[in-house]
N, C-alpha and C positions, 0 to 999 in steps of 0.2 A: 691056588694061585690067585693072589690077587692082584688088580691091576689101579694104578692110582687113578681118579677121577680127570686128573687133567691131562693124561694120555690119550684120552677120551674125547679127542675134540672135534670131531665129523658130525654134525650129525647125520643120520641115515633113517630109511626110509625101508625096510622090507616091505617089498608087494608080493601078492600070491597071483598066480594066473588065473582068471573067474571065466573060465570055456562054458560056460550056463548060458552066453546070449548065444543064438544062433541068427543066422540070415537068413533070407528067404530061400534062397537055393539050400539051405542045410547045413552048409559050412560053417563051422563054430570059429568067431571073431574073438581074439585075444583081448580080453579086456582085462587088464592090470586093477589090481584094487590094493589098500594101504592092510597089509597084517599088523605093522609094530614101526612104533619111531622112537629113536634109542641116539645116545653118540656110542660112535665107536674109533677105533685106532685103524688107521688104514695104511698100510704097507705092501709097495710092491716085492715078490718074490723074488719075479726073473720073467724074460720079457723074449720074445721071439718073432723072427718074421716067415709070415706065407705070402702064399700065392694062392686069392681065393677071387673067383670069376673073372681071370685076366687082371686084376690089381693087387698092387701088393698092399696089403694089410698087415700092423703090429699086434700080437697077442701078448696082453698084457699077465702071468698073474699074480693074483695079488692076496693075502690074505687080510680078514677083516674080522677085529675084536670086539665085542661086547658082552657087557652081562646076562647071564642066562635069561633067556626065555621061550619057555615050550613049545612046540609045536612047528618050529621052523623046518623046513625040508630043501631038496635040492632041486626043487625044478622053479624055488623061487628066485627074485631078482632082488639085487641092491639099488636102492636111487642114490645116491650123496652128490651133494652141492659141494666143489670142492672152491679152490682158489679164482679169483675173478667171476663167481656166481657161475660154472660150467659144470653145468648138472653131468653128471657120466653115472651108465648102468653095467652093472657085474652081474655075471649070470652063477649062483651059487650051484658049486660041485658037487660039494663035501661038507658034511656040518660036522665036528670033533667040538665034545662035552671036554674043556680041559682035565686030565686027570678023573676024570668021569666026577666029578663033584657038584655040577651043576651049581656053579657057582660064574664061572665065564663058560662064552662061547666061541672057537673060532671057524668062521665061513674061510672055503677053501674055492676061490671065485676067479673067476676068464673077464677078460674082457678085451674084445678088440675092434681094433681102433685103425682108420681107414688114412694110408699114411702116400699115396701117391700122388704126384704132383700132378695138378688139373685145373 
């Protein structure tokens, strides 16, 4: 499957989680660092709402396209800079090798989004 170059117009940001710093008490601090910057096609799937710590929250999800590149997993995150400069992060599910070809990749990604009035 290929995808044409100008469907391609996100760019994005895969970070990995780097749990290597710890704190003094032991607790290992999230520190996000950059794996791969690629564009990619971003499309939402289907979109739902909870109830999560007494607010209601939208769960977005969405899938996100680009060209192969190894080593991607699921406990990484998406950055993308979308419209009006609003950076939004997807927490990657599912990584699917289209057609096992390695040729495209698509990220099977959450993301949600804090939607009560306050």
């Amino acid at each position: 499957m290929y995808v044409q170059a100008g469907k391609l117009r996100h760019e994005i940001t895969i970070e990995s989680d780097d749990r290597s710093t710890a704190s003094s008490t032991g607790y290992h601090n999230s520190s996000w660092s950059t794996f791969h910057t690629c564009y990619a096609s971003i499309r939402n799937a289907k979109g739902s709402e909870l109830i999560q710590a007494g607010e209601v929250a939208s769960r977005i999800d969405t899938l996100i396209t680009i060209r192969y590149q190894p080593g991607i997993r699921a406990n990484m995150r998406v950055k993308a800079t979308v419209q009006d400069s609003e950076v939004r992060y997807y927490n990657i599910g599912y990584v699917n090798s289209i057609l096992e070809r390695n040729e495209m990749i698509e990220l099977a990604c959450s993301r949600l989004e804090n939607i009560t009035d306050g």
